[in-house]
Biopython code that builds the backbone (N, CA, C, O; Angstrom):
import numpy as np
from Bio.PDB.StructureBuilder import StructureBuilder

atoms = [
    (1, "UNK", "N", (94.815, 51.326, 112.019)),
    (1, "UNK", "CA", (94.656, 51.934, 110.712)),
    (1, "UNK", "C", (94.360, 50.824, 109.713)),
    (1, "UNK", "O", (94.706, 49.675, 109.987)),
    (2, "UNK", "N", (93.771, 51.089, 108.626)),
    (2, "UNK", "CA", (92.840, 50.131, 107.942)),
    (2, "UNK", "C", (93.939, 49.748, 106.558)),
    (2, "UNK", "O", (94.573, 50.614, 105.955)),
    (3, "UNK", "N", (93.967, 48.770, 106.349)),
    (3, "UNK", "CA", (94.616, 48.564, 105.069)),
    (3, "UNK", "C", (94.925, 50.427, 103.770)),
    (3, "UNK", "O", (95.801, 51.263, 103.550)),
    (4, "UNK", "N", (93.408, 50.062, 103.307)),
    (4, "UNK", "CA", (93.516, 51.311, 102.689)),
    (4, "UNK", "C", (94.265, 52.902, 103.114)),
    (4, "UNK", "O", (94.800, 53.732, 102.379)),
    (5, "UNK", "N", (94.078, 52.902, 104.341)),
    (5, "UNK", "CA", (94.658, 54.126, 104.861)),
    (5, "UNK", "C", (95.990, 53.942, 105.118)),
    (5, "UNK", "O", (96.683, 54.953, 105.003)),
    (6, "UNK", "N", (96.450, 53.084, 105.386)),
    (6, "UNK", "CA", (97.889, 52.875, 105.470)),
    (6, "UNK", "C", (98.363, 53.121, 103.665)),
    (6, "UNK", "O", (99.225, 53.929, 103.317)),
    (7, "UNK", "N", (97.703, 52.369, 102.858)),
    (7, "UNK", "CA", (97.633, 52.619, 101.511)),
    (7, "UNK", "C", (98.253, 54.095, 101.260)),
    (7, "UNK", "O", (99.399, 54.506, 101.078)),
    (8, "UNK", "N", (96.916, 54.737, 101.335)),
    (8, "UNK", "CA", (97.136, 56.005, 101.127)),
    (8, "UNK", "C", (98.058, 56.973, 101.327)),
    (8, "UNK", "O", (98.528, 57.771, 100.517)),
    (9, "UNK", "N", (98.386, 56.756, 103.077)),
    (9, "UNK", "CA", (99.671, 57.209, 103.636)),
    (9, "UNK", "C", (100.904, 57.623, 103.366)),
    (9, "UNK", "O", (101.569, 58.658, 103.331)),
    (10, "UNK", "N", (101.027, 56.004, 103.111)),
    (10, "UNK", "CA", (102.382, 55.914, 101.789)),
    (10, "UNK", "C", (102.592, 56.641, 100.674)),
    (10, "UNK", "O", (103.598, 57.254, 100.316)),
    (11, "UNK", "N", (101.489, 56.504, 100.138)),
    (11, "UNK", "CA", (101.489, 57.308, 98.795)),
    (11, "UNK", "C", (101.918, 58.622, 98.899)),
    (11, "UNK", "O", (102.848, 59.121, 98.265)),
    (12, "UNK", "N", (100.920, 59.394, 100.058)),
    (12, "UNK", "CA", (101.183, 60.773, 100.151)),
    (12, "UNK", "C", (102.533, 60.890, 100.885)),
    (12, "UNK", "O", (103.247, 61.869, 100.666)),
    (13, "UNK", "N", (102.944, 59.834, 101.832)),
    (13, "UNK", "CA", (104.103, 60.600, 102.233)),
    (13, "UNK", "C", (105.496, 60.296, 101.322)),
    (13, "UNK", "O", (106.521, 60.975, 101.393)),
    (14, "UNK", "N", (105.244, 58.821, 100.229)),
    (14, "UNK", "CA", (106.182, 59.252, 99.146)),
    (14, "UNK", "C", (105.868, 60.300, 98.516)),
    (14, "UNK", "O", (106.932, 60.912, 98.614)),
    (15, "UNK", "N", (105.022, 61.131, 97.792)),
    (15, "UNK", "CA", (104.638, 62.299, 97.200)),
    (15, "UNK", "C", (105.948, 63.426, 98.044)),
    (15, "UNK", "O", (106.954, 63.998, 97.626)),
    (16, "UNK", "N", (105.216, 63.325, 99.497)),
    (16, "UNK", "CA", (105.913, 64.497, 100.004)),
    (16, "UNK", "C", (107.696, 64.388, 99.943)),
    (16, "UNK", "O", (108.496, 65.289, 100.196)),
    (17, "UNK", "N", (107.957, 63.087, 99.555)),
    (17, "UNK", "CA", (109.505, 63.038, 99.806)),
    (17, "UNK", "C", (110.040, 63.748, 100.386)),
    (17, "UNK", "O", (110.552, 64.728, 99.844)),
    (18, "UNK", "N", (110.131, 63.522, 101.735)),
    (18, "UNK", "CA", (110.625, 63.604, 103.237)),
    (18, "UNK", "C", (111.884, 63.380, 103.335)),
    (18, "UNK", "O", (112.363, 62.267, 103.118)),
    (19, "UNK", "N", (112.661, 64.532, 103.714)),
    (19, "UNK", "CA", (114.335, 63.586, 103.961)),
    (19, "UNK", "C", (113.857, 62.985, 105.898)),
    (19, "UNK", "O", (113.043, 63.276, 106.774)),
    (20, "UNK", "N", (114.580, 62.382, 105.754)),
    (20, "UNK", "CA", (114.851, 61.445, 107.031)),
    (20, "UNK", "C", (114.790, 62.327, 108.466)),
    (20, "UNK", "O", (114.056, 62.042, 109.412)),
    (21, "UNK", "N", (115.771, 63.516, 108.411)),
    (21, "UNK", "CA", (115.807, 64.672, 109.012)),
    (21, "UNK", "C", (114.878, 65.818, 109.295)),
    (21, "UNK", "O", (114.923, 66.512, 110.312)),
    (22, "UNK", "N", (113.698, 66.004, 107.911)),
    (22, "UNK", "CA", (112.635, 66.393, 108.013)),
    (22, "UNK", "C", (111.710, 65.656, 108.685)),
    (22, "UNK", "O", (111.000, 66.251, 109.496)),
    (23, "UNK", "N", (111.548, 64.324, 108.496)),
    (23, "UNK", "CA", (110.328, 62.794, 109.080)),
    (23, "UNK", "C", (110.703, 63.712, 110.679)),
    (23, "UNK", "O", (110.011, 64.537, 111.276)),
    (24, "UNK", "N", (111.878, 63.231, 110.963)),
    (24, "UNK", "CA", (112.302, 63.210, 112.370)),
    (24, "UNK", "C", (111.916, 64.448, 113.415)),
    (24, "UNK", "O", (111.699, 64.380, 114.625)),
    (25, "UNK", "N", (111.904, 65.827, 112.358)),
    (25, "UNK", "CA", (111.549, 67.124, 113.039)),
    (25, "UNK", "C", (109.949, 67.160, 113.259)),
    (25, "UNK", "O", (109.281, 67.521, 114.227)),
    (26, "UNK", "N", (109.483, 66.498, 111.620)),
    (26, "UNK", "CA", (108.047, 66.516, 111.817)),
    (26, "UNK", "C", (107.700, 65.586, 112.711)),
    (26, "UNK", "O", (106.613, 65.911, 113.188)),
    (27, "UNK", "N", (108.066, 64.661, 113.136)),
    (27, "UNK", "CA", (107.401, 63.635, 114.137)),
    (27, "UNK", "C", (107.296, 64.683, 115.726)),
    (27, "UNK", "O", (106.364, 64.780, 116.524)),
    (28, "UNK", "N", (108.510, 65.273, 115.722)),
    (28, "UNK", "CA", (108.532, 65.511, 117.367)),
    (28, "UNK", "C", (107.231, 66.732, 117.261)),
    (28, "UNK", "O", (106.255, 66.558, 117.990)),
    (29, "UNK", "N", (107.269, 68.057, 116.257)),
    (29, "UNK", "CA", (106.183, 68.806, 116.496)),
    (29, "UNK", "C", (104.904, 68.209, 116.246)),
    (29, "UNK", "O", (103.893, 68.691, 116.758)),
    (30, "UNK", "N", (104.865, 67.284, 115.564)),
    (30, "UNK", "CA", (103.411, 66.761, 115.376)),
    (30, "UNK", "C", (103.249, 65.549, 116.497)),
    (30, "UNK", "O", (102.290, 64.778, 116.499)),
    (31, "UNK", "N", (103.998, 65.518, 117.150)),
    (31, "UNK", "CA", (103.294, 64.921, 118.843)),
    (31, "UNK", "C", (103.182, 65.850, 119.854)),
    (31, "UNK", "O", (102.240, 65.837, 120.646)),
    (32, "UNK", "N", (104.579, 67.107, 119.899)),
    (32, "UNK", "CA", (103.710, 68.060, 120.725)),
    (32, "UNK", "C", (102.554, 68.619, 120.482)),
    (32, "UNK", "O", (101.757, 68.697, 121.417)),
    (33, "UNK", "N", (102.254, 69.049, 119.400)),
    (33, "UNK", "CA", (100.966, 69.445, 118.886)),
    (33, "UNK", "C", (99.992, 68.803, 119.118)),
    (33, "UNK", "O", (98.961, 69.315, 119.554)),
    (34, "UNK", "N", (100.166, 67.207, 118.801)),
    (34, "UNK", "CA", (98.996, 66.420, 119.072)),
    (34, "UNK", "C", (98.615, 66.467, 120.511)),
    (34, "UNK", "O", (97.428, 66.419, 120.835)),
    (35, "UNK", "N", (99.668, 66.566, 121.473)),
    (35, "UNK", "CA", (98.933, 66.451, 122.837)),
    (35, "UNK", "C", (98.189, 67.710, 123.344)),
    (35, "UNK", "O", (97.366, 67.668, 124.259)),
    (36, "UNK", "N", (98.516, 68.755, 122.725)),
    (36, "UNK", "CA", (97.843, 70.056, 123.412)),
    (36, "UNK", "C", (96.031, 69.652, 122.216)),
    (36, "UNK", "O", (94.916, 69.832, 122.706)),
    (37, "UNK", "N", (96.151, 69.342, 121.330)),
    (37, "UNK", "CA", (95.142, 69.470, 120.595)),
    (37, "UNK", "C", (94.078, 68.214, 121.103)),
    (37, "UNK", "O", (92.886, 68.274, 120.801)),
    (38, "UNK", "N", (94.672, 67.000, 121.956)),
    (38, "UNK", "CA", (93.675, 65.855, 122.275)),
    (38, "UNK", "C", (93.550, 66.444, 123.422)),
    (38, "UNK", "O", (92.731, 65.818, 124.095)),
    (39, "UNK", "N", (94.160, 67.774, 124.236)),
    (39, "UNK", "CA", (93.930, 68.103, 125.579)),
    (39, "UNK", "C", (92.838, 68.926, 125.227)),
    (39, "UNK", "O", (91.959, 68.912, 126.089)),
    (40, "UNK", "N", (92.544, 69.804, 124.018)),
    (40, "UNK", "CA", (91.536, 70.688, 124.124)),
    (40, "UNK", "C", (90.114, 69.402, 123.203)),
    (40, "UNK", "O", (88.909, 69.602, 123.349)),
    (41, "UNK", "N", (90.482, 68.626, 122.645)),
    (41, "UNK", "CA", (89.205, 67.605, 122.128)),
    (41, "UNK", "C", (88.592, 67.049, 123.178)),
    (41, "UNK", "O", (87.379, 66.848, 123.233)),
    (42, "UNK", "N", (89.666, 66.692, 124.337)),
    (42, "UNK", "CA", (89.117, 66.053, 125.931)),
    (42, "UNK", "C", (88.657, 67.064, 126.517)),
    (42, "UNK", "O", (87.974, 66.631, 127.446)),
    (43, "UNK", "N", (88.631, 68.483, 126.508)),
    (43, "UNK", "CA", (88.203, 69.806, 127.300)),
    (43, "UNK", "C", (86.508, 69.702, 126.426)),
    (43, "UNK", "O", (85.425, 69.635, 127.008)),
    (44, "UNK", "N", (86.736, 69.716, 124.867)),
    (44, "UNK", "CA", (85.055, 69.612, 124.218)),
    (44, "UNK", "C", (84.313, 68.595, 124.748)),
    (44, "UNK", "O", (83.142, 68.672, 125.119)),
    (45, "UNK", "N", (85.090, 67.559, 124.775)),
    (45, "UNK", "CA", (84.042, 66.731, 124.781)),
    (45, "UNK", "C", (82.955, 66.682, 126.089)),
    (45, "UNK", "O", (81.749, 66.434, 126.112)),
    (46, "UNK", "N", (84.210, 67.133, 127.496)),
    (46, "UNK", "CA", (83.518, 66.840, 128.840)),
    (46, "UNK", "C", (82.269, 67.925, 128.415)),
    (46, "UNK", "O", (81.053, 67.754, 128.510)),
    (47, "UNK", "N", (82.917, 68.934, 127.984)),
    (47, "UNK", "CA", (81.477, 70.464, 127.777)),
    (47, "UNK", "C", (80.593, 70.065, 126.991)),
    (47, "UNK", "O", (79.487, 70.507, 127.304)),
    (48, "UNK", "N", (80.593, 69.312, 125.955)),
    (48, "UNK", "CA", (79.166, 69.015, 125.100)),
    (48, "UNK", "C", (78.675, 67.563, 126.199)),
    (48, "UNK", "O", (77.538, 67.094, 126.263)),
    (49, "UNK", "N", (79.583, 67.206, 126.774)),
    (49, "UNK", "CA", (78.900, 66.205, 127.531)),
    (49, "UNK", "C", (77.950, 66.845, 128.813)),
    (49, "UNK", "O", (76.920, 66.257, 129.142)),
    (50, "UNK", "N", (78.340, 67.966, 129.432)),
    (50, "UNK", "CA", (77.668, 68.592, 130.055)),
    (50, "UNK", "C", (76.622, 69.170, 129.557)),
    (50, "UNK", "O", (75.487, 68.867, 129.925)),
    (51, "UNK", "N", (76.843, 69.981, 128.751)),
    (51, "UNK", "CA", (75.571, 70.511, 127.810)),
    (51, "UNK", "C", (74.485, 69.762, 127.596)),
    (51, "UNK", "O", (73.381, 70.199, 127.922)),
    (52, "UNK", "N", (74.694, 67.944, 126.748)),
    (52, "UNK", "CA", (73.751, 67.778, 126.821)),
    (52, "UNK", "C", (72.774, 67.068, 128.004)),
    (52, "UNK", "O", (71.582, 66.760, 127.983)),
    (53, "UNK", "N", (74.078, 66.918, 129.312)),
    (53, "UNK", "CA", (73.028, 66.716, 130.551)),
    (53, "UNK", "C", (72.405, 67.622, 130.992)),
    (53, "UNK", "O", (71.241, 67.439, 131.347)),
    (54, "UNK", "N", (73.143, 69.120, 131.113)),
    (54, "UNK", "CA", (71.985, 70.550, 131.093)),
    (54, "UNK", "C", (70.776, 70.524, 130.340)),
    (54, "UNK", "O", (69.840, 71.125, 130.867)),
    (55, "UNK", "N", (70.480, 69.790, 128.857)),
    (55, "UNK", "CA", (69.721, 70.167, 128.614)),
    (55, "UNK", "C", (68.370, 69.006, 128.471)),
    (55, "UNK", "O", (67.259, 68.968, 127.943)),
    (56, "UNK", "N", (69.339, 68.041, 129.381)),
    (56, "UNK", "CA", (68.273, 66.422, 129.447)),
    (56, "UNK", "C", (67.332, 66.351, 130.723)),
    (56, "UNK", "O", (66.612, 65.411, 131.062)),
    (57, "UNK", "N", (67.566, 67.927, 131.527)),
    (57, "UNK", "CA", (67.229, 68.529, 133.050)),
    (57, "UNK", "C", (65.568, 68.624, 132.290)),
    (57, "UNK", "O", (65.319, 69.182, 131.222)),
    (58, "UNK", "N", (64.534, 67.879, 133.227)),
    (58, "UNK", "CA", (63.401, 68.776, 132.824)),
    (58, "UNK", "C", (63.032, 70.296, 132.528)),
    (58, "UNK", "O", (62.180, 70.626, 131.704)),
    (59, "UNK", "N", (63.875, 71.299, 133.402)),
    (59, "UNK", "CA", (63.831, 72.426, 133.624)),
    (59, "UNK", "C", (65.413, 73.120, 133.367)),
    (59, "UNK", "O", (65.953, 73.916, 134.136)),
    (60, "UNK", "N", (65.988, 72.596, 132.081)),
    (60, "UNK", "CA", (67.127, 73.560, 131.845)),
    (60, "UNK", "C", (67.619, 74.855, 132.476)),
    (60, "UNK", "O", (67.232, 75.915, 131.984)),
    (61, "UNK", "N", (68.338, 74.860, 133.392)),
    (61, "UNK", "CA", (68.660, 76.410, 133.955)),
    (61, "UNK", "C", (69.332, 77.176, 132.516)),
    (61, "UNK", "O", (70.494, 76.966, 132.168)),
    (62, "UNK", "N", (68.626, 77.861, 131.951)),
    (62, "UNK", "CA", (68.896, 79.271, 131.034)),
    (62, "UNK", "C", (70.558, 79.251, 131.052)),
    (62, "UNK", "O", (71.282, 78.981, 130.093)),
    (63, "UNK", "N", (70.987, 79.624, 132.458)),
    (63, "UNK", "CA", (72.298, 80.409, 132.636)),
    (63, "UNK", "C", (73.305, 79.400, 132.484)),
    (63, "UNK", "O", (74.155, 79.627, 131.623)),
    (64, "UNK", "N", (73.388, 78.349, 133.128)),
    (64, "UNK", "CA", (74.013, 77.065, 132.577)),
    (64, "UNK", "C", (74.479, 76.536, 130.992)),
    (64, "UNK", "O", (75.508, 76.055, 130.517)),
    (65, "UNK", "N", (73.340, 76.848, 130.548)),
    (65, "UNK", "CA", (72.921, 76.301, 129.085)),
    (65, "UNK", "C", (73.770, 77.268, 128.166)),
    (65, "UNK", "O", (74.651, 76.765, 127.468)),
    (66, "UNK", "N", (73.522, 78.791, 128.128)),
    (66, "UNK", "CA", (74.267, 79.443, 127.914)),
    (66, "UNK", "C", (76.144, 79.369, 128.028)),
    (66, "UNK", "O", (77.042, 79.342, 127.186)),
    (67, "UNK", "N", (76.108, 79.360, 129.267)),
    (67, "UNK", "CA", (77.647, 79.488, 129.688)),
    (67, "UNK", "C", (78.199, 78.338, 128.983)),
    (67, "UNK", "O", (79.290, 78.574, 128.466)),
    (68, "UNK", "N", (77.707, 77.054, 128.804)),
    (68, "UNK", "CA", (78.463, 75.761, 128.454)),
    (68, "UNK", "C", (78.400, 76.136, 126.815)),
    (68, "UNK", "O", (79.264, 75.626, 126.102)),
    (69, "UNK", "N", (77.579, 76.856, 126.315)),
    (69, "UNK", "CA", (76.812, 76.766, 124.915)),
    (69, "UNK", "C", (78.319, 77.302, 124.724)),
    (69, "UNK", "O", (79.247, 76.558, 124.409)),
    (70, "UNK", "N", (78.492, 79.163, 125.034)),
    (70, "UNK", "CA", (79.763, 79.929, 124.941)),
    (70, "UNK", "C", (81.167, 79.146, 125.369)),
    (70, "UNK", "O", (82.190, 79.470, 124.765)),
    (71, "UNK", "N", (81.223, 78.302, 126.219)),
    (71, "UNK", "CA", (82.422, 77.521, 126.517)),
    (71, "UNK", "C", (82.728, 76.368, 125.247)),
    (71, "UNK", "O", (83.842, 76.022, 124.852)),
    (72, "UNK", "N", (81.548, 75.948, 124.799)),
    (72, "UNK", "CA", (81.788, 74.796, 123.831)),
    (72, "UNK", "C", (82.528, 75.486, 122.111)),
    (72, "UNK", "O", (83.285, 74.966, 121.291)),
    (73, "UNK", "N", (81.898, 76.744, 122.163)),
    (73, "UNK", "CA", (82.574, 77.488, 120.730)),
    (73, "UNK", "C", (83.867, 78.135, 120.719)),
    (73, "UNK", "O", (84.618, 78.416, 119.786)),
    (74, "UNK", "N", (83.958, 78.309, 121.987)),
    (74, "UNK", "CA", (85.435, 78.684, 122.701)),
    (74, "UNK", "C", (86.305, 77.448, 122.274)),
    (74, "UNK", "O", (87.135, 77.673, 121.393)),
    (75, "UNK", "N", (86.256, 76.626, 122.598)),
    (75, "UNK", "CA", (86.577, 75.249, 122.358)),
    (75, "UNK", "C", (86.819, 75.023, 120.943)),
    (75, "UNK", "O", (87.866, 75.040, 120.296)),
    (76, "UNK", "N", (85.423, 74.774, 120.558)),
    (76, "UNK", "CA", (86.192, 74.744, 119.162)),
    (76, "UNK", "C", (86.423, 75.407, 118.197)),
    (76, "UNK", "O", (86.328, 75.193, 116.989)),
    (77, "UNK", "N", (86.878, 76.610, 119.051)),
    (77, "UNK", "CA", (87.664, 77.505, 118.215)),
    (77, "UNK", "C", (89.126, 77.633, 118.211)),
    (77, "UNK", "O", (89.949, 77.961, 117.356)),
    (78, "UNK", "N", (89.208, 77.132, 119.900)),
    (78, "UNK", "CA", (90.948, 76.293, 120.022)),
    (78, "UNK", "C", (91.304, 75.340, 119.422)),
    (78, "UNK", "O", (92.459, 74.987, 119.181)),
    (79, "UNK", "N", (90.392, 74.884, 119.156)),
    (79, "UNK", "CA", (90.726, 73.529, 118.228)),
    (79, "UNK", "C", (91.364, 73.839, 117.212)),
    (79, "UNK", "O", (92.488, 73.443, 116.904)),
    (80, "UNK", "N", (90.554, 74.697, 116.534)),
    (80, "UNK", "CA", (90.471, 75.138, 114.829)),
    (80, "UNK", "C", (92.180, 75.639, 114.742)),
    (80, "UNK", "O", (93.046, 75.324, 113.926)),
    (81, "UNK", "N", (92.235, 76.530, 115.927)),
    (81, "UNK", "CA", (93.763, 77.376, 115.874)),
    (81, "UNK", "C", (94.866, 76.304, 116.599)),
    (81, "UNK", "O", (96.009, 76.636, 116.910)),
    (82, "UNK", "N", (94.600, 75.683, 116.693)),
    (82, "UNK", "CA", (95.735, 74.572, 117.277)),
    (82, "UNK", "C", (96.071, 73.890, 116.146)),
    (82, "UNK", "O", (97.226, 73.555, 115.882)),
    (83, "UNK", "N", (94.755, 73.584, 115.208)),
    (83, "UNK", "CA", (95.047, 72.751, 113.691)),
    (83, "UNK", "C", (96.076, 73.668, 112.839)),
    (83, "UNK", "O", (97.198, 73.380, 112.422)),
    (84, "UNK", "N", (95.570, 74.482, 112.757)),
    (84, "UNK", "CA", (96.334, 75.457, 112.152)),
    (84, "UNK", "C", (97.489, 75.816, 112.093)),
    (84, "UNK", "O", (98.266, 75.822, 111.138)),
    (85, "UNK", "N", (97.703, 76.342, 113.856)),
    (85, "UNK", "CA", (99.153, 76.425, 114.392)),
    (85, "UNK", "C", (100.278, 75.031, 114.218)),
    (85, "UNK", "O", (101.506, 75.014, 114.297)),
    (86, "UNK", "N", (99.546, 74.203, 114.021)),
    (86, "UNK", "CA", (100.123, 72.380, 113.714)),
    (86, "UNK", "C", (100.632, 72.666, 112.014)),
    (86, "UNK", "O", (101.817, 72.781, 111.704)),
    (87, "UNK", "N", (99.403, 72.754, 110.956)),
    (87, "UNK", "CA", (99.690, 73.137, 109.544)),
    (87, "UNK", "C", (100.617, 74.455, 109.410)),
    (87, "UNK", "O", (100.966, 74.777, 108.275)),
    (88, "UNK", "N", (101.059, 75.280, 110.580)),
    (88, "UNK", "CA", (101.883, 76.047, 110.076)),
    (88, "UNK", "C", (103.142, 75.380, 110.099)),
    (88, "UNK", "O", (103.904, 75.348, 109.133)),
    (89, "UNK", "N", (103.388, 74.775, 111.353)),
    (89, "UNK", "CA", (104.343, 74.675, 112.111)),
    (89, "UNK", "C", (105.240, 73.546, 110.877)),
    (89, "UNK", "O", (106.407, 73.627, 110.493)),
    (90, "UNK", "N", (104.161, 72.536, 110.497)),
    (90, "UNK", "CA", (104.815, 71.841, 109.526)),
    (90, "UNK", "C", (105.328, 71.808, 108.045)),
    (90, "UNK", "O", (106.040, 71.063, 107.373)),
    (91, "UNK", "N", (104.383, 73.377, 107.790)),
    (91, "UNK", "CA", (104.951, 73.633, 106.105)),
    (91, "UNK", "C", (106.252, 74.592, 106.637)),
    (91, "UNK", "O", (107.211, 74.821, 105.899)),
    (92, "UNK", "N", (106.142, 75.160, 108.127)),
    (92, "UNK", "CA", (107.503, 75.949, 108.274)),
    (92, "UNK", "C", (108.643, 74.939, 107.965)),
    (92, "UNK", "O", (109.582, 75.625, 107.561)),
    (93, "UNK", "N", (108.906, 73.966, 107.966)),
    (93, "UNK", "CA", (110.061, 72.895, 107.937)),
    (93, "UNK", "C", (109.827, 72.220, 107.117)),
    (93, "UNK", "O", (110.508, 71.199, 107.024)),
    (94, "UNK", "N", (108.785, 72.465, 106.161)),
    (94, "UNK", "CA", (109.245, 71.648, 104.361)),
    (94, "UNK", "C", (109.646, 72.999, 103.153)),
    (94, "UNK", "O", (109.506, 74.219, 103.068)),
    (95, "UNK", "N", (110.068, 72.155, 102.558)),
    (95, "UNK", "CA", (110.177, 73.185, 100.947)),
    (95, "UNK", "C", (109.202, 73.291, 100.965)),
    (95, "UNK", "O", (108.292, 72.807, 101.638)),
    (96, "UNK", "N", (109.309, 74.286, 99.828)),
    (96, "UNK", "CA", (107.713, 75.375, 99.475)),
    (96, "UNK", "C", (107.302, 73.891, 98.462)),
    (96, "UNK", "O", (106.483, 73.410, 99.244)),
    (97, "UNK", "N", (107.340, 72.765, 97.127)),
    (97, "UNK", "CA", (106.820, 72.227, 96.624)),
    (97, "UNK", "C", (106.194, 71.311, 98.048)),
    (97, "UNK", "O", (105.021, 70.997, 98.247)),
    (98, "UNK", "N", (107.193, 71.071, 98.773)),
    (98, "UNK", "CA", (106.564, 69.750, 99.619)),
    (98, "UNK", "C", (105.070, 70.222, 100.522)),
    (98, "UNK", "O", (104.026, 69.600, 100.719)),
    (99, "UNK", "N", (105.528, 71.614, 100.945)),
    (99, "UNK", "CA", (104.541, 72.643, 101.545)),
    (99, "UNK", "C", (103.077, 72.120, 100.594)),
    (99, "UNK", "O", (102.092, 71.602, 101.119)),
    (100, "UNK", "N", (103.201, 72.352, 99.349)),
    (100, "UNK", "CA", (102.402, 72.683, 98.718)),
    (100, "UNK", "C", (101.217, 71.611, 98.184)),
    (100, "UNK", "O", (100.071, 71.690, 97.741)),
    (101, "UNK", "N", (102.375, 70.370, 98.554)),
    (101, "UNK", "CA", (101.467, 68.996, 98.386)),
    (101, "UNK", "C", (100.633, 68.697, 99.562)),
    (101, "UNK", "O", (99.425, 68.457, 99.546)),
    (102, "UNK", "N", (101.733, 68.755, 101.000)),
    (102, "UNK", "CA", (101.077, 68.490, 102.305)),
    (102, "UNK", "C", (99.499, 69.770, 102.325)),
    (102, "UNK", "O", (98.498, 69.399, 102.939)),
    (103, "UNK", "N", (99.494, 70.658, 101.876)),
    (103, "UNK", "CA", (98.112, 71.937, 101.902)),
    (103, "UNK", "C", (97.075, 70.808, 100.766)),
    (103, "UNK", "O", (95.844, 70.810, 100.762)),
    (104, "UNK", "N", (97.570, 70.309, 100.270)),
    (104, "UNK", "CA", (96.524, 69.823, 99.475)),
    (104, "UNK", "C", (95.803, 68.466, 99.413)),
    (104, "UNK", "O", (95.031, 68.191, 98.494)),
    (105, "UNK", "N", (96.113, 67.542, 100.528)),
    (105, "UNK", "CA", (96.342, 66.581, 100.815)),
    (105, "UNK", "C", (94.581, 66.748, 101.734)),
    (105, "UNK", "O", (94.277, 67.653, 102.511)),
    (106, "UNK", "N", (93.739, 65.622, 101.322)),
    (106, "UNK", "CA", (92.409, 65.738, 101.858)),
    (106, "UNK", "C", (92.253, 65.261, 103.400)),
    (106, "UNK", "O", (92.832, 64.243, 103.779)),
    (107, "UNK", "N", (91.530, 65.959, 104.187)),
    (107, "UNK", "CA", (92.155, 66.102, 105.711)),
    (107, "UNK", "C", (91.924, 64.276, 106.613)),
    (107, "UNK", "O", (92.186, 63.921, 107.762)),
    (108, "UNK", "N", (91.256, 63.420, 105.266)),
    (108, "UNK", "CA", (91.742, 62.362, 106.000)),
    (108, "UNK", "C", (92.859, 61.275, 105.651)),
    (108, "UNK", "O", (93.183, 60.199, 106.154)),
    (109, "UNK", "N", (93.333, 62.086, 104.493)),
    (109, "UNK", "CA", (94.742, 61.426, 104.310)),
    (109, "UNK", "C", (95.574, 62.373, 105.342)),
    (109, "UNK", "O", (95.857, 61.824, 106.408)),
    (110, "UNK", "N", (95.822, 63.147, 105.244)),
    (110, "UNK", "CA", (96.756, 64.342, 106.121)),
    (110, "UNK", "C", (96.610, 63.568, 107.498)),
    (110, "UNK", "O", (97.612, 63.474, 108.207)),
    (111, "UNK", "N", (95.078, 62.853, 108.023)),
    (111, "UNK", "CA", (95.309, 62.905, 109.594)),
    (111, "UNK", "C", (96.101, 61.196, 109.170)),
    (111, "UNK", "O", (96.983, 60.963, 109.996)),
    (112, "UNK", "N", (96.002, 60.406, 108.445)),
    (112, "UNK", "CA", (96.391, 59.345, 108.128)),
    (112, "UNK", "C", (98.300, 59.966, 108.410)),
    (112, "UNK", "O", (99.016, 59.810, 109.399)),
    (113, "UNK", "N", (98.574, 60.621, 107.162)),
    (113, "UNK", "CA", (100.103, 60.500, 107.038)),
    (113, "UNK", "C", (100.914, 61.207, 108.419)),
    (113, "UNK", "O", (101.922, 60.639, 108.842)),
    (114, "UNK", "N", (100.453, 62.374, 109.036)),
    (114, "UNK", "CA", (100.430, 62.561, 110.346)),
    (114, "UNK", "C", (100.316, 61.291, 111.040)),
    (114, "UNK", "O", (101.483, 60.960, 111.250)),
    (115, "UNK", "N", (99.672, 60.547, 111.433)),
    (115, "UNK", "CA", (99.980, 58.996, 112.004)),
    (115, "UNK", "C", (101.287, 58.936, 112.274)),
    (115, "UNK", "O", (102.028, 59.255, 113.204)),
    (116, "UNK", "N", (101.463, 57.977, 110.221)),
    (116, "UNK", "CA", (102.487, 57.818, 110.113)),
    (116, "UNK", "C", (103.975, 58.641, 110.615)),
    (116, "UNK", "O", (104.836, 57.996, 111.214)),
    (117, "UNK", "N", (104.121, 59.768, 110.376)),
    (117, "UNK", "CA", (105.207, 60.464, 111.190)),
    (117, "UNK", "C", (105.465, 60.119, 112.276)),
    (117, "UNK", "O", (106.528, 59.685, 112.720)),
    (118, "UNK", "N", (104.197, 60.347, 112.926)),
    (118, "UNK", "CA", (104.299, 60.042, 114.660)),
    (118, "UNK", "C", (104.764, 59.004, 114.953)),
    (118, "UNK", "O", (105.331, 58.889, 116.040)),
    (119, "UNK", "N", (104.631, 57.617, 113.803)),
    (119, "UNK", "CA", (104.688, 56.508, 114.330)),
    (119, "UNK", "C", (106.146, 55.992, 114.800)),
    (119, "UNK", "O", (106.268, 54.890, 115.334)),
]
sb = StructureBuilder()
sb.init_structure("model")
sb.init_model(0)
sb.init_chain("A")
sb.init_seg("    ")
for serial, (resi, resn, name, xyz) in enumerate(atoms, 1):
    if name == "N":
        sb.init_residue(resn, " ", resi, " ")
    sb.init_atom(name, np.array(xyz, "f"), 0.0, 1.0, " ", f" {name:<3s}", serial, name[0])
structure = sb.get_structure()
């Protein structure tokens, strides 16, 4: 993490003023979370990696191209609901003000102060 982002981090996660007990709850769901969510980013990636060898084939098979096309939006549509299910999971265990800072927090400070928790 880069000077600045560590910067930032701080800032937002003094903002959020975290009791110690909250840090500690949020760390453990925001690593289970993280591993199901780098399990479905490692599931996209092999499929767009396939995709674009399907479509580097002189003669693209149609049915292939398709199926990976529908598997890849599948994908990241688990993604999308895994993020989500993560942003619920963590305003479930803050106050509604702290809730209200972490929702507003721009998603590359958020993946920054998330880090930090984990760390």
């Amino acid at each position: 993490m880069m000077a600045s982002a560590r910067q930032r981090a701080r800032r937002a996660l003094r903002r959020l003023s975290l009791t110690p007990a909250q840090a500690q709850k949020l760390g453990r769901v925001i690593r289970d979370e993280l591993r199901q969510m780098q399990a479905a980013r490692g599931m996209l990636a092999e499929c767009q990696r396939q995709l674009r060898d399907a479509l580097a084939t002189r003669a693209p098979d149609s049915m292939v191209v398709f199926e990976l096309t529908v598997q890849e939006r599948l994908l990241q549509r688990k993604e999308r609901e895994l993020m989500g299910a993560l942003e619920r999971s963590l305003v479930a265990l803050l106050r509604p003000e702290q809730a209200l800072r972490l929702q507003t927090l721009p998603p590359a400070v958020l993946g920054d102060v998330l880090g930090r928790i984990c760390a």
